[in-house]
C-alpha atoms as an extended CHARMM CRD file, in Angstrom:
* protein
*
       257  EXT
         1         1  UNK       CA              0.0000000000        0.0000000000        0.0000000000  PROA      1               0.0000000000
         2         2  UNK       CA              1.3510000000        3.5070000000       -0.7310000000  PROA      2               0.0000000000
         3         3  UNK       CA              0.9310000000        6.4390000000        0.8210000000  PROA      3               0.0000000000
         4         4  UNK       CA              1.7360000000       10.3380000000        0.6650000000  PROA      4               0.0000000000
         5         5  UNK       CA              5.3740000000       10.9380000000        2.2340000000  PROA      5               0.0000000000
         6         6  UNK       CA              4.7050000000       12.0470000000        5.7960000000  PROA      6               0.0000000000
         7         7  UNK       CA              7.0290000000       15.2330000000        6.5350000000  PROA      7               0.0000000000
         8         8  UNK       CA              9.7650000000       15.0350000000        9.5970000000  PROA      8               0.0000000000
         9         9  UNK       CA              9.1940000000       17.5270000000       12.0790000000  PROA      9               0.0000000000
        10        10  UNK       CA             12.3480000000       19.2350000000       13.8160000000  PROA      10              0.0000000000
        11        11  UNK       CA             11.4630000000       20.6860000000       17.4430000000  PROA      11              0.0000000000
        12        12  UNK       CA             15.2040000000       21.6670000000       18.1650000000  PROA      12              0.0000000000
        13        13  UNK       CA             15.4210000000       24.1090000000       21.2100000000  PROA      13              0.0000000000
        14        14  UNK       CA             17.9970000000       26.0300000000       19.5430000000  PROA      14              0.0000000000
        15        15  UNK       CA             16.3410000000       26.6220000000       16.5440000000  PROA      15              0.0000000000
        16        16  UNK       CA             12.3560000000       26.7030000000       17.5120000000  PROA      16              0.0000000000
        17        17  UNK       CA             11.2680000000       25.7420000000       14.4490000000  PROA      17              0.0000000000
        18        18  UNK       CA              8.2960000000       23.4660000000       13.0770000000  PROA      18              0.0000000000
        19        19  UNK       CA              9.7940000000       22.9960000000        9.4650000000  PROA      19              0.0000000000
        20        20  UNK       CA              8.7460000000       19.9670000000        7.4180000000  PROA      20              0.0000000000
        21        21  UNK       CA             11.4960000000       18.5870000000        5.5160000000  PROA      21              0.0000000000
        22        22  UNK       CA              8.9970000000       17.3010000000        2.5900000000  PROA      22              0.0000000000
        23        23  UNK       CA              9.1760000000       21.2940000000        0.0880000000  PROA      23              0.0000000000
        24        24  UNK       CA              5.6890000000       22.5460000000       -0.1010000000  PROA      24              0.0000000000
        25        25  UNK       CA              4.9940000000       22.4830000000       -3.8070000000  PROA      25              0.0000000000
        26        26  UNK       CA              2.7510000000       25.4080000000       -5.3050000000  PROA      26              0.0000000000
        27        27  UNK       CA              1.5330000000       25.3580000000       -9.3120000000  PROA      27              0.0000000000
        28        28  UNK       CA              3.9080000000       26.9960000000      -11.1630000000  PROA      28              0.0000000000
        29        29  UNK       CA              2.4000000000       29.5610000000      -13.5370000000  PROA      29              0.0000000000
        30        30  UNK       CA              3.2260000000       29.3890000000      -17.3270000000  PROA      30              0.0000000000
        31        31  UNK       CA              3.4000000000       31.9650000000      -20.1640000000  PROA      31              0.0000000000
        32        32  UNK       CA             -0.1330000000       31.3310000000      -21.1180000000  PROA      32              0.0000000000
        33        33  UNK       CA             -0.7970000000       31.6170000000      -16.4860000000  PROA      33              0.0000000000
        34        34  UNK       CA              0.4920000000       34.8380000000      -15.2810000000  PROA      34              0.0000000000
        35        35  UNK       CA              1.4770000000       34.7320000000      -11.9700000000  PROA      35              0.0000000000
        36        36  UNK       CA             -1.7790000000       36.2150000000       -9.9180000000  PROA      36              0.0000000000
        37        37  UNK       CA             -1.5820000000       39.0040000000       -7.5370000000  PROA      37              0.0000000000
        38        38  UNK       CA             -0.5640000000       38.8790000000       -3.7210000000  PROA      38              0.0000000000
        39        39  UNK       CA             -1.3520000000       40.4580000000       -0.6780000000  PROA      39              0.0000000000
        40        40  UNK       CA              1.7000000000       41.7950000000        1.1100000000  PROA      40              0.0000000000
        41        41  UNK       CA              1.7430000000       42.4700000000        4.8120000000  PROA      41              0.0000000000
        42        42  UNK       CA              3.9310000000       44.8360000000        6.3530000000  PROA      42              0.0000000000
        43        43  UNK       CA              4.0370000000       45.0090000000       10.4070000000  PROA      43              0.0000000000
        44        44  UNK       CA              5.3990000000       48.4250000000       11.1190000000  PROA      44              0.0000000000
        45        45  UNK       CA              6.9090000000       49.9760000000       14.1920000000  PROA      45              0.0000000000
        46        46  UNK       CA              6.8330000000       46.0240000000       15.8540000000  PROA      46              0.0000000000
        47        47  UNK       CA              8.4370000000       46.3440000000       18.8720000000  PROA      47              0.0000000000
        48        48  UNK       CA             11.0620000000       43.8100000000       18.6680000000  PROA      48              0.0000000000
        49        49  UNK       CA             14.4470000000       45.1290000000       20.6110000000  PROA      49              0.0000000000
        50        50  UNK       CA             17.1370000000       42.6020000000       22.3140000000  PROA      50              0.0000000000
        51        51  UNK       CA             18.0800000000       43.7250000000       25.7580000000  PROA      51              0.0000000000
        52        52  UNK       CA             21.5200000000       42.6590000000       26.9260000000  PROA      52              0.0000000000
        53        53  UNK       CA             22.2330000000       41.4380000000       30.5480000000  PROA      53              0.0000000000
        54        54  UNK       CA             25.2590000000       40.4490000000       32.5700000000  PROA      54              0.0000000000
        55        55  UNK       CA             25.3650000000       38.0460000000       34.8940000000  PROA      55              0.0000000000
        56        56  UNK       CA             28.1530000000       36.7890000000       37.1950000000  PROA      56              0.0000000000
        57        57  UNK       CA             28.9720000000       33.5770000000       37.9450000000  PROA      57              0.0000000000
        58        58  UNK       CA             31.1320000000       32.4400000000       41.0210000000  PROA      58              0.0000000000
        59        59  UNK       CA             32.8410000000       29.7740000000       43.0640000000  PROA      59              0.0000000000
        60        60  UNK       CA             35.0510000000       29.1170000000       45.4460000000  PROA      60              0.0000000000
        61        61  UNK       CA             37.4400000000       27.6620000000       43.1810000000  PROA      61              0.0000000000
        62        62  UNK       CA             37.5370000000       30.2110000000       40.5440000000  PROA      62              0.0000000000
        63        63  UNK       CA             37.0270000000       33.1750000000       39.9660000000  PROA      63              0.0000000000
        64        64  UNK       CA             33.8650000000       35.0870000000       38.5320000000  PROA      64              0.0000000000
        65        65  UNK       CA             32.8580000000       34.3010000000       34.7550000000  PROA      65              0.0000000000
        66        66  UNK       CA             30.8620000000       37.0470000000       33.2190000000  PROA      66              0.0000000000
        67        67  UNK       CA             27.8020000000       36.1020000000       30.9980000000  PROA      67              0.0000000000
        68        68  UNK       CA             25.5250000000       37.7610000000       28.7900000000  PROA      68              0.0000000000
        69        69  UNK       CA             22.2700000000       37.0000000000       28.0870000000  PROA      69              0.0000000000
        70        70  UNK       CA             20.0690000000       38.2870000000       25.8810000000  PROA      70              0.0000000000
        71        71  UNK       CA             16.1930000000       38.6210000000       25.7510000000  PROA      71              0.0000000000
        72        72  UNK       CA             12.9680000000       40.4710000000       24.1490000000  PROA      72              0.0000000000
        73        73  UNK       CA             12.2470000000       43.3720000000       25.6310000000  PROA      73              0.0000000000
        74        74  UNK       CA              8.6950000000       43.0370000000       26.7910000000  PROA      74              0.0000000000
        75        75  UNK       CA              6.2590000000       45.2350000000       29.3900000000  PROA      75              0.0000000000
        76        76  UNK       CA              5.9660000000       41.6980000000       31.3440000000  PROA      76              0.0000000000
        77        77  UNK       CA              9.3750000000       41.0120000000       32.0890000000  PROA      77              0.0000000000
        78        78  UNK       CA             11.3480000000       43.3490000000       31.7960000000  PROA      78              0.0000000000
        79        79  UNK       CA              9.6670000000       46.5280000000       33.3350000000  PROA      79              0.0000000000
        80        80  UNK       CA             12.4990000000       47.5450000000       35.7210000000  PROA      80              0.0000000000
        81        81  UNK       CA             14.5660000000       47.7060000000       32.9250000000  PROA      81              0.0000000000
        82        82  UNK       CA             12.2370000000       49.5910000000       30.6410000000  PROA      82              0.0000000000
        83        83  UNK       CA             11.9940000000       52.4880000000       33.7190000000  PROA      83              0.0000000000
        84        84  UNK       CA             15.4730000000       52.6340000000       33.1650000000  PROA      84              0.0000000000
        85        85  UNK       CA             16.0550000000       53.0170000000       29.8650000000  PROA      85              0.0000000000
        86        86  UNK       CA             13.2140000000       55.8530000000       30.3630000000  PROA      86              0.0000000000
        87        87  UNK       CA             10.4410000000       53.9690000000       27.7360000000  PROA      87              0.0000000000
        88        88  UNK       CA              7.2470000000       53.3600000000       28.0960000000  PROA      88              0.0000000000
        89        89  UNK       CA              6.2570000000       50.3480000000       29.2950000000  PROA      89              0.0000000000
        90        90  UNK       CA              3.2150000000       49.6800000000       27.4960000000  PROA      90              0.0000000000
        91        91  UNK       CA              5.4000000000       50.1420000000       24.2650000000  PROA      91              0.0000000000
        92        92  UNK       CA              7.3060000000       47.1250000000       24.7980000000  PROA      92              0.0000000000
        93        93  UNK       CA              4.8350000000       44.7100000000       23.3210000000  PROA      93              0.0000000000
        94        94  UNK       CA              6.3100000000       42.2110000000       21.0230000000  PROA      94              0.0000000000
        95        95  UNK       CA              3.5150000000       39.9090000000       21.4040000000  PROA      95              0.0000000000
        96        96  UNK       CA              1.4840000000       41.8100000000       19.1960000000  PROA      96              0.0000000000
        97        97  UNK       CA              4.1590000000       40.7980000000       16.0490000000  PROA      97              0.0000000000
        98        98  UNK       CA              3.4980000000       37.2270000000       17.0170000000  PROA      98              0.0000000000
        99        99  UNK       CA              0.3500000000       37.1160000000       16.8100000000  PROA      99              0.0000000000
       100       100  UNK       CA              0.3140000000       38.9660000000       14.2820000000  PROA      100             0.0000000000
       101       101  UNK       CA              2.5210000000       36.3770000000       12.3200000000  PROA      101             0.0000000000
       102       102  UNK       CA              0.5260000000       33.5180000000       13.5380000000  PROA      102             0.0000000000
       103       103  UNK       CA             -2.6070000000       35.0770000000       11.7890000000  PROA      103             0.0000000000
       104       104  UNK       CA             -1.0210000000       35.2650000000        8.7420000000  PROA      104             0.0000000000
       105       105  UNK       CA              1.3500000000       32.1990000000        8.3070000000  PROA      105             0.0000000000
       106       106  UNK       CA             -1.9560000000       30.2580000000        9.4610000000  PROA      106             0.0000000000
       107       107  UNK       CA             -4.4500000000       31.7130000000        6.5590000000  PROA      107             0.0000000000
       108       108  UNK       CA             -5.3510000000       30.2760000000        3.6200000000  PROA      108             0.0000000000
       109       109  UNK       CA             -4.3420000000       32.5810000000        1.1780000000  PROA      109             0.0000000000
       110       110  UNK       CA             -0.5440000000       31.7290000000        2.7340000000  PROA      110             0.0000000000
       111       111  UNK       CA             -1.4530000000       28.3010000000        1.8650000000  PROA      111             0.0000000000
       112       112  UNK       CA             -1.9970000000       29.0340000000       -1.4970000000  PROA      112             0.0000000000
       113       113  UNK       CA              1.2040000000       30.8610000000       -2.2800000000  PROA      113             0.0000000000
       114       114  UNK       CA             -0.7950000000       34.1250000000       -2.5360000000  PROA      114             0.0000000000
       115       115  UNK       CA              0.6210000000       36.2580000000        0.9930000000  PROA      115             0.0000000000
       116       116  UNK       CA              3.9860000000       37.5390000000        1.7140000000  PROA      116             0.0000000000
       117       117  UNK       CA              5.0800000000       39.5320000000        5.1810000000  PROA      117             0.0000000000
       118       118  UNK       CA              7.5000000000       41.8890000000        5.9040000000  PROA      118             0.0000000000
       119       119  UNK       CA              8.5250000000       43.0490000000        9.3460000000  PROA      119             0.0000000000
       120       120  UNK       CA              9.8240000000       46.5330000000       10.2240000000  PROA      120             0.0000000000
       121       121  UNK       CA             10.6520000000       47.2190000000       13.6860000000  PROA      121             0.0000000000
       122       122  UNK       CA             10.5220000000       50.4810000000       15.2610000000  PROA      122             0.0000000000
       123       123  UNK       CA             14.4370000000       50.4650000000       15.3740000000  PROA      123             0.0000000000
       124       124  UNK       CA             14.6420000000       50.4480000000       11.5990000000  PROA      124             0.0000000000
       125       125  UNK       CA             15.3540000000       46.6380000000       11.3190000000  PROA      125             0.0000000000
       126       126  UNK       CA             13.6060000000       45.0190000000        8.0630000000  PROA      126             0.0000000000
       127       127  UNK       CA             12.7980000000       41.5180000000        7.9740000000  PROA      127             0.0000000000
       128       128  UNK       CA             11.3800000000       39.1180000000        5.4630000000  PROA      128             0.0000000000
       129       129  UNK       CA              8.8030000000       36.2380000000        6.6390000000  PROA      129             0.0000000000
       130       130  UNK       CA              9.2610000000       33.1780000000        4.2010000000  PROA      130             0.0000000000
       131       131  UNK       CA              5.9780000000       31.8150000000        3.9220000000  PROA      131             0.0000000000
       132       132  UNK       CA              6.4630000000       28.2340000000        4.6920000000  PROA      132             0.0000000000
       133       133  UNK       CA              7.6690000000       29.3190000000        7.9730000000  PROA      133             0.0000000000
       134       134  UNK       CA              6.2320000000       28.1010000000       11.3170000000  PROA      134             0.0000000000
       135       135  UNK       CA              6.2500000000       30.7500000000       13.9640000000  PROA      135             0.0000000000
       136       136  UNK       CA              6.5780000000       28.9150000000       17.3830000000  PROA      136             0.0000000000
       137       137  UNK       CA              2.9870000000       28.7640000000       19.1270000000  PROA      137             0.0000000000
       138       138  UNK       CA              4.0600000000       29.8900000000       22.6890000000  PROA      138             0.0000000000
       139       139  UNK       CA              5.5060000000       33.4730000000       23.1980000000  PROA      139             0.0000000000
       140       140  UNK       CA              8.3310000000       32.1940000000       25.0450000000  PROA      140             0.0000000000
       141       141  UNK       CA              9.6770000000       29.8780000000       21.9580000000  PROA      141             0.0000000000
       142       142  UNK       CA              8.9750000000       32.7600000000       19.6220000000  PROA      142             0.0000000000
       143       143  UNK       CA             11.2500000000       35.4350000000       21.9030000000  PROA      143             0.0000000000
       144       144  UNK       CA             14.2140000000       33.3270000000       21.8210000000  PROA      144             0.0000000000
       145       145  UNK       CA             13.8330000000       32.9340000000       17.9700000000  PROA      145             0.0000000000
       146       146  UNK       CA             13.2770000000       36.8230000000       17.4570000000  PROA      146             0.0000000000
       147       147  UNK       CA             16.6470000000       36.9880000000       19.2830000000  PROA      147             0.0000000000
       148       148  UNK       CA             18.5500000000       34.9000000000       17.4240000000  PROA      148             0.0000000000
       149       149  UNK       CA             17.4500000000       36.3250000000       14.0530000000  PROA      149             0.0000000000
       150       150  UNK       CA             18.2500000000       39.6150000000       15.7720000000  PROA      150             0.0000000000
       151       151  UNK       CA             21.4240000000       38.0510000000       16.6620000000  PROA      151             0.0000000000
       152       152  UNK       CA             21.9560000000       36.0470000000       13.1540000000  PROA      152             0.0000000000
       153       153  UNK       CA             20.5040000000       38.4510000000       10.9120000000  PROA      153             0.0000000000
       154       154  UNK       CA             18.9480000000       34.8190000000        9.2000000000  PROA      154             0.0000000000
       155       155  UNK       CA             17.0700000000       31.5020000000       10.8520000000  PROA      155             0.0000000000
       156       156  UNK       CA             17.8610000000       28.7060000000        7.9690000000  PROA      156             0.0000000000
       157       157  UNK       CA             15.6460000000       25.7060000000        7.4660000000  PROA      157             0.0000000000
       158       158  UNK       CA             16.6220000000       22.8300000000        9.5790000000  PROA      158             0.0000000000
       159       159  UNK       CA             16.4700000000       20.7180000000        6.3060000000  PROA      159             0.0000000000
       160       160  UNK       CA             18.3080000000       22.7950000000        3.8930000000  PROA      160             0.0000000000
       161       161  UNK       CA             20.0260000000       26.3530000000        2.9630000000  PROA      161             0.0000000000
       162       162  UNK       CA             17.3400000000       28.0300000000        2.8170000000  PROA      162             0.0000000000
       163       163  UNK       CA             16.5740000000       31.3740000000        4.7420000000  PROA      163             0.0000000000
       164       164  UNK       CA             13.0850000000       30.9310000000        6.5080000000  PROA      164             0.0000000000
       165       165  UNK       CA             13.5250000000       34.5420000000        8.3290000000  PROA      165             0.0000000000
       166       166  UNK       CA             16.0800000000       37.0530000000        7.3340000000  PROA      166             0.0000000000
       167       167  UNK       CA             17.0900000000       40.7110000000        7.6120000000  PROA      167             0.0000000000
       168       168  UNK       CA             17.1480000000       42.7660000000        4.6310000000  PROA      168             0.0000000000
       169       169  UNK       CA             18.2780000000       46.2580000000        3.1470000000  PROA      169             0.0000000000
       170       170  UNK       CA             15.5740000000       49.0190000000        3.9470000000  PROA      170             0.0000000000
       171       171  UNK       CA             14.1860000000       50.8060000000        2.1760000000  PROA      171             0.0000000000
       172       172  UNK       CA             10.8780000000       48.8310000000        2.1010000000  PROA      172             0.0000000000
       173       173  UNK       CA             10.2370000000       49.8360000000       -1.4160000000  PROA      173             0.0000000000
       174       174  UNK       CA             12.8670000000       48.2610000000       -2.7930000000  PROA      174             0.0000000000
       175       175  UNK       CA             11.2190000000       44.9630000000       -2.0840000000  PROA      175             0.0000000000
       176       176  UNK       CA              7.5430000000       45.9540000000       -2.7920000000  PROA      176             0.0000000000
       177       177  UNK       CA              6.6200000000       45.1620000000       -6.3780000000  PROA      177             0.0000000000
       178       178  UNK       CA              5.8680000000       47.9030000000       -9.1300000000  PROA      178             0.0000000000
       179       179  UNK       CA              2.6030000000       47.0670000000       -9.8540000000  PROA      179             0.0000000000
       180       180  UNK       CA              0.7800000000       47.2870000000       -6.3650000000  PROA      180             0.0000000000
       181       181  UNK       CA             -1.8600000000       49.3050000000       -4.3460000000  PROA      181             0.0000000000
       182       182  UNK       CA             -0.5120000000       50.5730000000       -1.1480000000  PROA      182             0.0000000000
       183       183  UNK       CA             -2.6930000000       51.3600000000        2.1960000000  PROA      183             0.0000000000
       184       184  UNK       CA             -2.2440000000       51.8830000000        5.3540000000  PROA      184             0.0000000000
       185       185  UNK       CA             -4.7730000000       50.7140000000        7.8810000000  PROA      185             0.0000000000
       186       186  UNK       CA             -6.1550000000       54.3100000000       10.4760000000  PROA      186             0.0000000000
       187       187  UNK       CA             -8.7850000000       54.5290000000       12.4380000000  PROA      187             0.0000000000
       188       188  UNK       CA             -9.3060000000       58.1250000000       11.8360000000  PROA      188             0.0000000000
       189       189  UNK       CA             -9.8010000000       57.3510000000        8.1260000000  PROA      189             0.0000000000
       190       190  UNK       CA            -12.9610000000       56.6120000000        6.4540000000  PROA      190             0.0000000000
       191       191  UNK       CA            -14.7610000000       53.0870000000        6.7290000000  PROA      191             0.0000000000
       192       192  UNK       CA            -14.7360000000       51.2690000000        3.9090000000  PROA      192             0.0000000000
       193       193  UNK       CA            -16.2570000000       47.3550000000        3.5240000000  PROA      193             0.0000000000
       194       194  UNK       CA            -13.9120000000       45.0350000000        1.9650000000  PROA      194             0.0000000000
       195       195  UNK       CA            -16.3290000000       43.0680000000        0.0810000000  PROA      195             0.0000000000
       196       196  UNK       CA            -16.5670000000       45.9400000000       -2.0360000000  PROA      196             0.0000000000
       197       197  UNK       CA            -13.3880000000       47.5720000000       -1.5450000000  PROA      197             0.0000000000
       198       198  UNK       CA            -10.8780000000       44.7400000000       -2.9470000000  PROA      198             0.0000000000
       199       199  UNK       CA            -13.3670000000       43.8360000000       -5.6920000000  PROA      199             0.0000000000
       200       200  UNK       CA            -12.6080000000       47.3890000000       -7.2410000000  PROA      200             0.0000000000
       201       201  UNK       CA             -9.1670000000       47.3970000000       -6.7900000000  PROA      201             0.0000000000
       202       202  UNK       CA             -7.7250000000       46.5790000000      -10.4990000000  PROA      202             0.0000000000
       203       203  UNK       CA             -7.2400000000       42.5500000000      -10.8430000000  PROA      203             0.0000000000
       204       204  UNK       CA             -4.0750000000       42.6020000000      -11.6400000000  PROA      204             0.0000000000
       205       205  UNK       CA             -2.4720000000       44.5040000000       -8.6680000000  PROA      205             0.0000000000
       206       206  UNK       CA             -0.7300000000       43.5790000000       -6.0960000000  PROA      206             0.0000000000
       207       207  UNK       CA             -2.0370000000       44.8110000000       -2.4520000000  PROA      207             0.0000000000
       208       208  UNK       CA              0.1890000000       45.8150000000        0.0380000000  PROA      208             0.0000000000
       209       209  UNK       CA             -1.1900000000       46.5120000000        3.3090000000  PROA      209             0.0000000000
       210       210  UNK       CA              0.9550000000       48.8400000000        6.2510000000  PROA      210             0.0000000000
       211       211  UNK       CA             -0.2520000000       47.2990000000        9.5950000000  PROA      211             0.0000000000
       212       212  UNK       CA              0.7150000000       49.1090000000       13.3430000000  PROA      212             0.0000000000
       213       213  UNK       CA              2.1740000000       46.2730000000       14.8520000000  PROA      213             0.0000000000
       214       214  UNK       CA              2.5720000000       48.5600000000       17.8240000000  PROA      214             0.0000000000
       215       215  UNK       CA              0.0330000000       49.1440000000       21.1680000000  PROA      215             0.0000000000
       216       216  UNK       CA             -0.6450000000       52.9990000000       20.2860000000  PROA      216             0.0000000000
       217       217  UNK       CA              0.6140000000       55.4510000000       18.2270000000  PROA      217             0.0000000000
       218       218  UNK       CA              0.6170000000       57.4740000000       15.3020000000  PROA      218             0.0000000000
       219       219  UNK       CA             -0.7150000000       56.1040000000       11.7880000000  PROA      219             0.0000000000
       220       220  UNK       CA              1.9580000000       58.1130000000       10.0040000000  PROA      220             0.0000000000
       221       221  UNK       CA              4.8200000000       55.6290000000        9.5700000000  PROA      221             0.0000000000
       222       222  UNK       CA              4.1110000000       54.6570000000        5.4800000000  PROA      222             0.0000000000
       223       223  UNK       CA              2.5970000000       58.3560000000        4.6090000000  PROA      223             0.0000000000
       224       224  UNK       CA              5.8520000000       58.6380000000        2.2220000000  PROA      224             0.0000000000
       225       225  UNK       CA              4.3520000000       55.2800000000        0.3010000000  PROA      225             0.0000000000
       226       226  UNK       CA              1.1480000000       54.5490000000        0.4480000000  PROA      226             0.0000000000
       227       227  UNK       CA             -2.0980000000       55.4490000000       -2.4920000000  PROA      227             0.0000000000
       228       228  UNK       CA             -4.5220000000       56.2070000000        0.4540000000  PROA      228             0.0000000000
       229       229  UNK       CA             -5.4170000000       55.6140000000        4.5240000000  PROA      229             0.0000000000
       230       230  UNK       CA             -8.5080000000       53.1630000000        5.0690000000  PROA      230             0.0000000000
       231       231  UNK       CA            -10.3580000000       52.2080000000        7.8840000000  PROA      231             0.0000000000
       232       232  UNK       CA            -11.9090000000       48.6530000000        7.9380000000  PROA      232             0.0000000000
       233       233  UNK       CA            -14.7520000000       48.7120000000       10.7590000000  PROA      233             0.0000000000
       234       234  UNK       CA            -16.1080000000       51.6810000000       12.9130000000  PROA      234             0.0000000000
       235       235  UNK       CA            -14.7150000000       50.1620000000       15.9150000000  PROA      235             0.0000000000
       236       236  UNK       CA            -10.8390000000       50.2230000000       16.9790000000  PROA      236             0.0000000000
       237       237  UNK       CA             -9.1870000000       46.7380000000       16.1430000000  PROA      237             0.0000000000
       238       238  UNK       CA             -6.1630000000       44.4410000000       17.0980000000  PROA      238             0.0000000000
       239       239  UNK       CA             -3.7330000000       44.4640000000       14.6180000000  PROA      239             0.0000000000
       240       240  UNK       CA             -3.8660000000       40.9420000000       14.2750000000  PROA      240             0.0000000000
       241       241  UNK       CA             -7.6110000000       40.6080000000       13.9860000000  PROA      241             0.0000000000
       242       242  UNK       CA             -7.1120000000       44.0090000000       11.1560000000  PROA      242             0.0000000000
       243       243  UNK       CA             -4.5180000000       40.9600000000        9.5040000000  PROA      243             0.0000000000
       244       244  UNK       CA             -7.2090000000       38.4020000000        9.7760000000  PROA      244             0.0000000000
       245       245  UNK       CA            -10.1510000000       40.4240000000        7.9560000000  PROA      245             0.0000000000
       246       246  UNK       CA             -7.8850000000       41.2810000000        4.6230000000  PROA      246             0.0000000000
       247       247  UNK       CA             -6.8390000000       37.4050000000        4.4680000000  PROA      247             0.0000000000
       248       248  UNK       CA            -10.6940000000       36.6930000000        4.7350000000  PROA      248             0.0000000000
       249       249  UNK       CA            -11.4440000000       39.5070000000        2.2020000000  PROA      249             0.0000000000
       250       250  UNK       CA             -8.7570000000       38.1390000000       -0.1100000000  PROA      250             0.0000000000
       251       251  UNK       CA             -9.8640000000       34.9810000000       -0.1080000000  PROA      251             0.0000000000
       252       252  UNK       CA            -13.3600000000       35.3870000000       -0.2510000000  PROA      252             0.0000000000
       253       253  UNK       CA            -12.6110000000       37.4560000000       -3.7920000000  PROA      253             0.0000000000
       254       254  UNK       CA             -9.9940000000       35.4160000000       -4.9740000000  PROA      254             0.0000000000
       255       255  UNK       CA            -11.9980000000       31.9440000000       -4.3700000000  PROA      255             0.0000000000
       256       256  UNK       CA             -9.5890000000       30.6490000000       -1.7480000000  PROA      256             0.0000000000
       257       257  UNK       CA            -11.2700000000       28.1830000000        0.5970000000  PROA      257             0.0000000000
């Protein structure tokens, strides 16, 4: 009896990744099957900062053995710190990125080839999101890998040479493609529905949507690049649930199920 390969799952500590070994194969498009639009997510201003600390280790037997260790910066555990460095403390709130991520990389329309994410912190660091990634579940896996990219500047598949996450040359533009419709997502905008928003949108074009990926703050971080400022409900949302009504819209009009 044969069956469909089963893919190998890698859980390494040091490298929190769920990667399947067995390549996730997409329909290539041909001359006569252009290659169909995407939406492309960008997380702006994500809070996503490595904090350095030293410890000291002693015995009687030797002497002390410095240490660093690095972390996430986050409003839960590292608060003291934050007074310190004079931030705010409700800024500090990577988990917003993550589930953010986990929104996306779970959605259909990433299953289908059709999504890409980008990543730009509010220090200025750019990152790409390969889409057959698999962001850790628990926040705790998913700091350690955020530091080691951070650390890295790349997270490579377990299975092969490929870069899963990586940091890339700003400016964002560079890596958005020509032919695209760029928003960002404000609550002071006008409403607009999706259902008949995307639908109007030329077929062809790519959409590229600016998400805060940040607690609060101003909507003015992609005013230098995008077509126009939406608003998707009349109510203030999460960014991740904003990230999980375009993937819905998307797929409802491109007949993803």
């Amino acid at each position: 009896m044969s069956s469909n390969p089963t893919p190998t799952i890698s859980s390494s500590l040091t490298n929190p990744l769920l990667l399947p070994t067995t390549p996730n194969l997409q329909k290539k498009p041909t001359i006569n099957d252009p290659t169909p639009p995407k939406l492309i997510v960008v997380l702006s201003q994500a809070c996503l900062e490595n904090y350095a600390q030293n410890l000291n280790h002693s015995n009687s037997n030797s002497k002390a053995k410095k240490e660093i260790k690095y972390s996430l910066l986050n409003c839960d555990d590292h608060q003291n710190v934050l007074s310190k460095l004079g931030k705010d403390i409700s800024t500090a709130r990577p988990d917003i990125t993550h589930q953010c991520l986990l929104t996306l990389l779970d959605s259909p329309v990433n299953r289908a080839g059709r999504l890409q994410v980008y990543i730009q912190t509010a220090k200025g660091v750019l990152i790409e999101i390969h889409p057959t990634v698999r962001i850790p579940r628990t926040f705790k896996r998913f700091s350690g890998l955020m530091v080691q990219l951070l650390h890295q500047l790349s997270i490579r598949s377990t299975t092969g040479k490929e870069k899963l996450l990586k940091v890339i040359k700003n400016p964002i533009t560079d890596h958005l493609p020509p032919n695209s419709h760029k928003i960002t997502l404000s609550f002071d905008a006008k409403p607009v529905k999706l259902s008949t928003y995307i639908p109007a949108l030329p077929s062809d074009q790519n959409l590229v949507v600016f998400v805060g990926a940040m607690a609060h703050g101003a909507d003015d971080f992609a005013d230098h690049i995008v077509d126009e400022k939406i608003a998707i409900s009349q109510y203030s949302l999460s960014a991740s649930v904003a990230c999980g009504k375009f993937c819905c819209a998307v797929e409802d009009h491109w007949d993803i199920l």
